[in-house]
C-alpha positions as CSV (number, residue, x, y, z in Angstrom):
1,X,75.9,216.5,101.5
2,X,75.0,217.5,105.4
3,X,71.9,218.4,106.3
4,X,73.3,221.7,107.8
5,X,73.7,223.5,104.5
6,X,69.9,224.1,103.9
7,X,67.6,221.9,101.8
8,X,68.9,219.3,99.1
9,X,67.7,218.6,95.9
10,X,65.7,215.2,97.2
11,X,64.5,217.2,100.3
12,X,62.3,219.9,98.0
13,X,61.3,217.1,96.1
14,X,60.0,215.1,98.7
15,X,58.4,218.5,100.8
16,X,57.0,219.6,97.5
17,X,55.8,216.1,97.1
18,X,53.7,216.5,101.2
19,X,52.2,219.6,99.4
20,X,51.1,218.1,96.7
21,X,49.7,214.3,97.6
22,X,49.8,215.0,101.2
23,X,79.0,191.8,100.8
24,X,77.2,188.4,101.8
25,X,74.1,187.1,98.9
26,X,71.9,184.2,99.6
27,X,68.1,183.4,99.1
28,X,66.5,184.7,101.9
29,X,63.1,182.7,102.9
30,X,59.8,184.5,102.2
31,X,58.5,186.5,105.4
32,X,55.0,186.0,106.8
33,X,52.7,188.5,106.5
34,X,50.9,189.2,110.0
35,X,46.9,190.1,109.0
36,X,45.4,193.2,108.3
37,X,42.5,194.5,106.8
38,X,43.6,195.6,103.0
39,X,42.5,199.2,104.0
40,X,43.1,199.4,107.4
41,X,44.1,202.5,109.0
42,X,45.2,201.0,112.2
43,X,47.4,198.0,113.1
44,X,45.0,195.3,115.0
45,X,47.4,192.4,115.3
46,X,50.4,191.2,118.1
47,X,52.8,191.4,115.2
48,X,53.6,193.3,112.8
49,X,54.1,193.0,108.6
50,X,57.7,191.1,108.7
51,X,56.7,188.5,111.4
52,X,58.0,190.2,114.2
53,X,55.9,190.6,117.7
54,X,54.8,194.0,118.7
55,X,57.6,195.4,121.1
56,X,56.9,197.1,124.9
57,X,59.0,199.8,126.3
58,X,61.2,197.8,127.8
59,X,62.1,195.5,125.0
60,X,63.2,198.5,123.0
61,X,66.5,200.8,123.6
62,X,67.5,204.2,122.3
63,X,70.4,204.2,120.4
64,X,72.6,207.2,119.1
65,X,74.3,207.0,115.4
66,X,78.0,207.0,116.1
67,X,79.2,210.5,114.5
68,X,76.2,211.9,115.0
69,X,74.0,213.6,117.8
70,X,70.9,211.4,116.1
71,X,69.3,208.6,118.0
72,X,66.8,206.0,117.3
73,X,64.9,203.5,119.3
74,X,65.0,199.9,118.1
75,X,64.2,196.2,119.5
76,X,67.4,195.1,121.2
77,X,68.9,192.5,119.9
78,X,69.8,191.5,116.3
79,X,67.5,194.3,114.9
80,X,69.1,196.7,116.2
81,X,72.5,195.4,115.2
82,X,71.2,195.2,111.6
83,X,69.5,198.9,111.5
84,X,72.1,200.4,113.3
85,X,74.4,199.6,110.3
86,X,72.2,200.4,107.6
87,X,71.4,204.1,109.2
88,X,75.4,204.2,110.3
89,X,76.1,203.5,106.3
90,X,73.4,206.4,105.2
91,X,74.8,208.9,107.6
92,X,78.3,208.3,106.5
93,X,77.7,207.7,102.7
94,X,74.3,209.4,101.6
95,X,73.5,212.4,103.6
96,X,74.8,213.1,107.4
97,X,72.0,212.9,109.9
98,X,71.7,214.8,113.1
99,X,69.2,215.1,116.2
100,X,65.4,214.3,115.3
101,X,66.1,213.3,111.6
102,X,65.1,208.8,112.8
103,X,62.1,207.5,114.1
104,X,61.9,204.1,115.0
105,X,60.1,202.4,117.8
106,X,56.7,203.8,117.9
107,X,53.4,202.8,119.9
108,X,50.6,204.3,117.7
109,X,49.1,202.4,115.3
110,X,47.9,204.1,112.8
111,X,49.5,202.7,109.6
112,X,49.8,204.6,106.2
113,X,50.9,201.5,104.8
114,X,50.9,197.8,106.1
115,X,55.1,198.2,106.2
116,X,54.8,200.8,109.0
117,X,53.5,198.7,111.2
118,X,57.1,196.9,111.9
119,X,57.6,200.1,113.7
120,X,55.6,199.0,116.2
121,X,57.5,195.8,116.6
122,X,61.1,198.1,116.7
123,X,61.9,196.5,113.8
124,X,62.1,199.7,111.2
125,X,63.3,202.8,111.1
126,X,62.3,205.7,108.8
127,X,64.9,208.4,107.9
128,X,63.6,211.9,107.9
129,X,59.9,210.7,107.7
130,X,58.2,214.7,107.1
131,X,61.2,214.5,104.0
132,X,60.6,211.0,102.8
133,X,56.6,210.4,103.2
134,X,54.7,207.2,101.9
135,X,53.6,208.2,98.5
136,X,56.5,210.0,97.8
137,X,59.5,208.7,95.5
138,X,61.9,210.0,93.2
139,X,63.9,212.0,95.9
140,X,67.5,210.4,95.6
141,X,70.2,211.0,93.0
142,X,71.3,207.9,91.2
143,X,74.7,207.9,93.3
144,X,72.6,207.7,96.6
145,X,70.1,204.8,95.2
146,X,73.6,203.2,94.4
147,X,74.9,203.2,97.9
148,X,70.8,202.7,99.0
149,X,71.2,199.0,96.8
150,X,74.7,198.1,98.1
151,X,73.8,198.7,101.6
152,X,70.7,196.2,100.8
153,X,72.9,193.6,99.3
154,X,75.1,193.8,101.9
155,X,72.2,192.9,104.3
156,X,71.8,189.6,102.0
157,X,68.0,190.3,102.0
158,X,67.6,190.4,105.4
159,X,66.7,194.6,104.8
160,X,64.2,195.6,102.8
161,X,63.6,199.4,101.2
162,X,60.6,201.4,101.5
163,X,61.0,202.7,98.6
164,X,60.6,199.6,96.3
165,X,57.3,199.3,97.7
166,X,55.0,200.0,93.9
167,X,51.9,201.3,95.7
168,X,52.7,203.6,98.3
169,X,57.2,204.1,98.1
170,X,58.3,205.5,101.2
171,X,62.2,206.3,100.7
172,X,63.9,207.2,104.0
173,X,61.9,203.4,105.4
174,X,64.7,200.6,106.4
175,X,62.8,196.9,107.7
176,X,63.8,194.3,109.2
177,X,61.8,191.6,105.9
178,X,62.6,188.0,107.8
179,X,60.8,186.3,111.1
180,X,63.0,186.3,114.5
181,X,65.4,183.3,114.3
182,X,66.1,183.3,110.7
183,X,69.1,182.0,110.0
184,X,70.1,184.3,107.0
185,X,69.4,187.5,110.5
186,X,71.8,185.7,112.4
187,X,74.3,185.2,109.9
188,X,74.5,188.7,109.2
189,X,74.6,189.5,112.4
190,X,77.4,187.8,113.3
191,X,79.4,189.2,110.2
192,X,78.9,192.4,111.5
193,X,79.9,192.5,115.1
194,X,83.0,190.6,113.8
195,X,83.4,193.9,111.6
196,X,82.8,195.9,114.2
197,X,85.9,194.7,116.0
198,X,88.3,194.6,113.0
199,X,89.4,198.1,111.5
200,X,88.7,199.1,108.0
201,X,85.2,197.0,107.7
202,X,82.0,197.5,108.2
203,X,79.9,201.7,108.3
204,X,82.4,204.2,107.8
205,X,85.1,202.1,106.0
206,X,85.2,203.3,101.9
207,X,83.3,201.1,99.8
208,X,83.9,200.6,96.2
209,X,80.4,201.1,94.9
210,X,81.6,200.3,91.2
211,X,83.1,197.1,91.9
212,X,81.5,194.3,89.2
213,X,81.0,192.0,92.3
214,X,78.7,194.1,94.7
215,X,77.0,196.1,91.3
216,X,75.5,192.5,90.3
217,X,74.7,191.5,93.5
218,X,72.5,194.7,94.0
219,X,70.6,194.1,90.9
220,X,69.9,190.6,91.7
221,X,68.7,191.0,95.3
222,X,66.4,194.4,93.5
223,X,65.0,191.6,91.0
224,X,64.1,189.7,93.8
225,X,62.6,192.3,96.2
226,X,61.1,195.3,93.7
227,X,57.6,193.3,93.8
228,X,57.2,194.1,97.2
């Protein structure tokens, strides 16, 4: 469904919801926590929730969504390899995304929820953030929170969803969940440049959502992160 044709379903929901209250599987390692005060409205620390140093302006890069006229600014390297996909596979399989519809790499630290801070680090991205605002969940169809898991267990873990935070869900919220140098990071990442340079894998290519294979690796990797 493009965003062109006027406000979908989830949008409403998640507007009305401002008005209102406003295929690779492994065991990927726990992340460290950087500190912060449980009710802290500003991010104090040099690094963020997933381990991940706080970024400067020039470690970061804009970036444009192939197939799109949206952009996003990201830590170069291997998290922007990894985000890149995950927002690529949205674009082409959930809703088409245009200019001003990603934020990413930000320098404010004002946090609604600890998870936002690994914007600072250039290590997230949120996807329509005014549509998909902490607090607010119950905004996809179940098609859409279909591709949303398969895209996760594609990741092996490495990604994790704002929305299966239990306190404060933010939907359109994509992070980078291990340290720099994890091996499970680089293992992905090297899966997908090699599908970047092969056609018919990786964003863009069809994906069989109702394959037995990738349905029960989605479920497992949810078991393992919905207590976020």
């Amino acid at each position: 469904m493009s965003n062109t044709t006027g406000l979908s379903r989830r949008q409403l929901l998640a507007a009305a919801g401002v008005a209102a209250g406003a295929t690779v599987i492994g065991t990927v390692a726990p992340v460290h926590r950087a500190e912060a005060a449980p009710n802290s409205r500003r991010w104090r620390g040099a690094r963020t929730q997933n381990g991940w140093p706080v970024a400067n302006r020039d470690e970061v890069e804009s970036y444009r969504i192939e197939g799109s006229d949206a952009r996003v600014t990201l830590a170069t390297g291997a998290a922007a390899t990894v985000l890149l996909h995950v927002v690529r596979r949205f674009h082409y399989e959930v809703d088409a995304l245009g200019r001003g519809d990603l934020s990413g790499h930000r320098t404010n630290r004002a946090v609604a929820a600890h998870f936002e801070s690994n914007y600072l680090s250039g290590t997230a991205v949120a996807i329509r953030p005014s549509l998909y605002p902490a607090g607010s969940a119950g905004n996809l169809f179940p098609r859409e929170m279909t591709v949303i898991r398969d895209i996760l267990a594609e990741c092996n873990g490495v990604v994790r969803w704002g929305g299966d935070d239990r306190s404060r869900p933010k939907e359109g919220h994509f992070q980078i969940d291990v340290p720099p140098g994890d091996p499970h990071l680089d293992r992905l990442v090297r899966t997908l440049e090699g599908w970047r340079t092969r056609p018919g894998r990786g964003a863009g290519t069809p994906v069989d959502l109702l394959d037995s294979s990738r349905r029960s690796a989605a479920r497992a990797l949810q078991a393992r992160q919905r207590p976020f």
